[in-house]
N, C-alpha and C positions, 0 to 999 in steps of 0.2 A: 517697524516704521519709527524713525525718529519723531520725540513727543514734541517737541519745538512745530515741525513740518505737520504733524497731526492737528496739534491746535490749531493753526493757523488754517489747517483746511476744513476746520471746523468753524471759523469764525468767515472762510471766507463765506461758506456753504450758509449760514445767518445773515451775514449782508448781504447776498445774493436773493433772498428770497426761499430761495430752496426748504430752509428748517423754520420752524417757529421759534419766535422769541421761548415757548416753553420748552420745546423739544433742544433749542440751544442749551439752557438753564440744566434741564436736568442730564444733558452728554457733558457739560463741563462738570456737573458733581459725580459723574462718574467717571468724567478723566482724572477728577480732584482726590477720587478714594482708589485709584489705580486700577479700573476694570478696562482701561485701555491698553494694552499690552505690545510688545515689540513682537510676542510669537507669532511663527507660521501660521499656514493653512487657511482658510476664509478668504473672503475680497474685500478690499479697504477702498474705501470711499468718501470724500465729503466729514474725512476725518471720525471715522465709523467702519469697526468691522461685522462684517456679517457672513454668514454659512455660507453664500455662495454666489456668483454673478447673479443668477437669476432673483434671489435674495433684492438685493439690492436693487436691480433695476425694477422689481417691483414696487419696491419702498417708495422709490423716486417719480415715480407713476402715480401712487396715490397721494402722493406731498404734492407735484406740480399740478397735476389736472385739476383739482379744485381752485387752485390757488390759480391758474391762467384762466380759468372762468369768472372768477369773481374778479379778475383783471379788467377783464371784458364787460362786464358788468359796472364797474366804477366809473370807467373813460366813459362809457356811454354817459352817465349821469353826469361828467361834465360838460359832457356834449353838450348835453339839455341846457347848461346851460353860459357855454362859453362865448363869449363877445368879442376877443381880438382873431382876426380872420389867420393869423400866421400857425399861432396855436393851435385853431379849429382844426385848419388842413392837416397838420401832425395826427391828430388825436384821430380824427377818423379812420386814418391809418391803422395806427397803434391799436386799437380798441379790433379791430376786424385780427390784424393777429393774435392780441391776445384770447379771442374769440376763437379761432381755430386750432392755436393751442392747445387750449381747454378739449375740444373737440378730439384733435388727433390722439392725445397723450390718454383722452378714455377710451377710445375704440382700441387702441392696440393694449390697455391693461386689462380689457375685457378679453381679447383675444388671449392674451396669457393667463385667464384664466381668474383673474382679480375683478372688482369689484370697483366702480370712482365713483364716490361717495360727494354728490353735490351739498354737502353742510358747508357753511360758512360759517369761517372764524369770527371772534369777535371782532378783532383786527382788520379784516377787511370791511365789516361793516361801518364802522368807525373812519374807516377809508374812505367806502360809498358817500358816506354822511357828508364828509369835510369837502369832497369834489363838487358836491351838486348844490353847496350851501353858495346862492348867487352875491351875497355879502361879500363872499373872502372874492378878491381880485384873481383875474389870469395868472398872471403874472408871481403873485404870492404862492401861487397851486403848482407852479413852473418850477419857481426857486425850491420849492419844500422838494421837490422828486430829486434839484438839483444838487441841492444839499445834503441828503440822504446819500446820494450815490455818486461822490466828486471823481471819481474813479472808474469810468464805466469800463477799462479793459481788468482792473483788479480784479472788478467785483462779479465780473462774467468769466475768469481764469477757471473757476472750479467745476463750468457746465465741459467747458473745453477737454477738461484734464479727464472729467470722469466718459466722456465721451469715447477717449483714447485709450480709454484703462477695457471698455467694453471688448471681449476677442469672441463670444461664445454669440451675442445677440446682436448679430449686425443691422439688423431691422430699426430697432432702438437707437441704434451707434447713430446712424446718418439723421436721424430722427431727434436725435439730441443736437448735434453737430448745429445742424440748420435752425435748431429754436435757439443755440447760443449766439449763432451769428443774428438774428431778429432782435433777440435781448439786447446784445452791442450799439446795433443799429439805435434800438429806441431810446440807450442811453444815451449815446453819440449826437442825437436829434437834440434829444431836452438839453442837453448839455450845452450846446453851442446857440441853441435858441436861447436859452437863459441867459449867456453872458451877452450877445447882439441885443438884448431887450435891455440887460443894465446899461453898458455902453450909451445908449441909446436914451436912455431915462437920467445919466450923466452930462450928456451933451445937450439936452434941452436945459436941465439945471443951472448950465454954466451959460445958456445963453438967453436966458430969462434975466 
């Protein structure tokens, strides 16, 4: 695999959610001492190789299902305590898939035989915190998701690709497929609600 196309599928694989900030950290210091290599054999993924399909789709199983739980877990906490009715309707949404998410992605790694380990990152707690603090605005909680992920077809390329790459675990394949199109969705949402709200916060500015 060209290293240019690795990295990069490693960096989409960290903006996407997919890897941690730590797990990002230490695959770039081993891209950095050359334990990433262009030879055969294994299945390459998210800029990662590993033994074998099954390998990997379980990796991905145990990265997303906690991480789409404590998704589900955050939105609600804004729920608790969000005031602008356009945002409310979204999050409601969003928060039940991130919710089933979490759900599906553990029942079928249980079925293969793993383990979804409900610990929460630091990271996400720190997330939880910052949603449900009724000080910070709608609006300010809106732009921060917006701003994080100005790109929502970039930053969802690597659920799609690794999707595609699946040929042995079709169960999984459609199972990814359909949480990349959701992720899209949720980004697509904030994204264009976020710039309607500035717009919006513009035009009263100017006619004030």
């Amino acid at each position: 695999m060209n290293k240019d196309f690795e990295f990069r599928q490693l960096l989409r694989a960290y903006r996407s959610g997919v890897i941690s900030e730590a797990t990002f950290e230490s695959e770039m210091k081993s891209f950095e001492n050359g334990a990433h290599s262009n030879g055969s054999g294994g299945f390459e993924a998210f800029g990662r190789r590993y033994a074998s399909e099954r390998e990997a789709v379980v990796k991905f199983l145990e990265a997303v299902s906690p991480a789409e739980t404590a998704g589900g877990v955050a939105v609600r906490a804004w729920l608790e305590v969000c005031q602008t009715d356009c945002i409310r309707g979204g999050l409601m949404m969003v928060a039940e898939r991130e919710s089933y998410h979490g759900r599906a992605f553990a029942a079928r790694l249980k079925e293969l035989g793993g383990n979804a380990t409900q610990q929460m990152s630091e990271e996400s707690r720190k997330n939880i915190e910052y949603l449900r603090n009724p000080n910070i605005s709608d609006y300010d909680k809106l732009h921060r998701g917006a701003k994080r992920f100005p790109n929502p077809a970039e930053t969802i390329r690597p659920l799609f690709e690794f999707a595609e790459l699946l040929k042995e675990d079709l169960q999984t394949k459609e199972m990814v497929k359909l949480f990349a199109q959701d992720e899209l969705s949720t980004l697509k949402w904030q994204n264009a609600l976020c710039a309607a709200l500035t717009d919006a916060q513009g035009t009263q500015r100017r006619a004030a």
